[in-house]
C-alpha positions in Angstrom: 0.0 0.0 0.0 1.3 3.4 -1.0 1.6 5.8 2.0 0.8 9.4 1.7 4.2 10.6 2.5 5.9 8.4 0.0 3.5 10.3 -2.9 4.5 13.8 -1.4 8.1 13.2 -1.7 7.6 12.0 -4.7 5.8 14.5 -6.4 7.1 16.7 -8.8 4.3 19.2 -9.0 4.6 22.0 -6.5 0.7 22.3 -6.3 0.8 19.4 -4.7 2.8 20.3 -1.7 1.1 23.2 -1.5 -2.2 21.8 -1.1 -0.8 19.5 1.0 0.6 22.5 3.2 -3.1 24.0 3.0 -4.8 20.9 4.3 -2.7 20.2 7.2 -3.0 23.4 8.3 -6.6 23.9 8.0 -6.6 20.9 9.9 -4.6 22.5 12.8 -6.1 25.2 13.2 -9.5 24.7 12.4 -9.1 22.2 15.6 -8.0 25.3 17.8 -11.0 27.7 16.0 -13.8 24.4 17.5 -11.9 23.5 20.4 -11.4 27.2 21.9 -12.7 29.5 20.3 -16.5 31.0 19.6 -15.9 31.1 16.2 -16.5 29.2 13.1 -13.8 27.7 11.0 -15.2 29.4 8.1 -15.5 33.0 10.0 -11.4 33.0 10.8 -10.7 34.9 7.8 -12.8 37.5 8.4 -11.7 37.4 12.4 -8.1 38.0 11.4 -8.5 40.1 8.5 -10.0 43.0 11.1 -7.7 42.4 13.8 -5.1 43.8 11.5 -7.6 45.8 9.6 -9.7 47.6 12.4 -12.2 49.9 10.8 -13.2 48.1 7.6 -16.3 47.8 6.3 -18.4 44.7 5.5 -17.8 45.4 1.6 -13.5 45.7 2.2 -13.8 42.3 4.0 -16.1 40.8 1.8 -14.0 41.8 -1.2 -10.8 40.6 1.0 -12.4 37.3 2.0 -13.3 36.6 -1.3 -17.0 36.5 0.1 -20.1 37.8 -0.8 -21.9 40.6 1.4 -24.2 39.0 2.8 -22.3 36.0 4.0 -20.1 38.3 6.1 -23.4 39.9 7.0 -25.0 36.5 8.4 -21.2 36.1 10.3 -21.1 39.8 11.6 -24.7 38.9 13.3 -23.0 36.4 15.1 -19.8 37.7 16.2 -21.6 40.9 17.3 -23.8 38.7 19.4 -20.7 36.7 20.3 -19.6 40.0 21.7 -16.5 39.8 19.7 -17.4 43.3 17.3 -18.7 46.5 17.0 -20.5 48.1 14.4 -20.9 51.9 13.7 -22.8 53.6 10.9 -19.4 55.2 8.5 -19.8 58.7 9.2 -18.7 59.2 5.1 -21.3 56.7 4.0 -24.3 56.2 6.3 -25.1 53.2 4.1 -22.0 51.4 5.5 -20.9 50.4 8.8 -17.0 50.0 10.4 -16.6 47.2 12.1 -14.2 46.4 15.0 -13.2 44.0 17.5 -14.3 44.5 20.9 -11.3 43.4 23.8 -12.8 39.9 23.8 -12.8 39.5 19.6 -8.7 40.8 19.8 -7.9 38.3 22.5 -9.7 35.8 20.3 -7.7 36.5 17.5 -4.4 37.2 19.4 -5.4 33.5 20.4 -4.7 32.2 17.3 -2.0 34.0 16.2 -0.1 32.6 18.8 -1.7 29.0 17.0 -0.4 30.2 13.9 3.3 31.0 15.5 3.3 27.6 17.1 2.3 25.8 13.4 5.0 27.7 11.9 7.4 27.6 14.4 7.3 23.7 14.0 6.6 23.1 10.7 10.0 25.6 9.8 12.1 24.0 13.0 14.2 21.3 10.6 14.2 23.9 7.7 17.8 25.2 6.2 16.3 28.4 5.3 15.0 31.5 8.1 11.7 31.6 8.2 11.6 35.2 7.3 13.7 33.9 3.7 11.0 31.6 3.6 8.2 33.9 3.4 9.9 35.9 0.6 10.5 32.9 -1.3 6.6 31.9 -0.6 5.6 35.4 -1.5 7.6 35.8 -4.6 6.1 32.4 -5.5 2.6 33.8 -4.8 2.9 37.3 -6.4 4.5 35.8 -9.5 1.2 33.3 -10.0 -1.3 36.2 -9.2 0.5 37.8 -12.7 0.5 35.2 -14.3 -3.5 34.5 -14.0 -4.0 38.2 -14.3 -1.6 37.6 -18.0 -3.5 34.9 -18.8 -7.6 35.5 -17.9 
């Protein structure tokens, strides 16, 4: 029986191991989002896109999320009743609201970047390359597929 980590280090598509990469972590952290949290694995996203974002509206994150409004809508309802945001009218368009974290949504978040640090820390931790080396790499990789798609379609 082939195991799954023979086919990784065999593969010769990078897609692969980046998928791979995606999976595990989903599964990592999405543990952490059920486990301790009062979030929804599909709401982290949005959670950690306004920590660093404070102020944005529902269209930004939507936009950002790749989401449409009203799913961020439905998942604003419950983090406001959660007690983990705020909402105010946008004095510049009364249509809109700004949304922020209340203390209780930052420590959430804060939460799982420290999650994040930890799956980093030990996924990087045999590595021959820094992890901040790494992320250039990764985001050189990253930027240089966004042109290419934008090149292509």
């Amino acid at each position: 029986m082939i195991k799954y980590e023979d086919i990784m280090k065999n593969s010769p598509f990078l897609v692969n191991h980046l998928i791979s990469l995606s999976k595990t972590h989903d599964f990592y952290i999405n543990k952490h989002i059920k486990n301790e949290t009062e979030i929804l694995p599909s709401q982290y996203y949005m959670l950690m896109f306004l920590y660093y974002e404070m102020g944005s509206t529902q269209s930004d994150i939507a936009k950002a999320c790749l989401m449409d409004r009203s799913g961020v809508s439905r998942a604003f309802k419950d983090f406001e009743e959660k007690g983990l945001i705020t909402r105010e009218v946008d004095a510049e368009n009364k249509r809109a609201y700004k949304i922020a974290l209340t203390k209780k949504g930052i420590e959430t978040a804060e939460f799982l970047i420290t999650k994040e640090t930890q799956w980093d820390n030990m996924i990087c931790e045999e590595l021959n390359i820094s992890h901040e080396d790494l992320l250039k790499l990764l985001s050189k990789i990253s930027l240089k597929s966004l042109g290419f798609n934008r090149k292509q379609f």
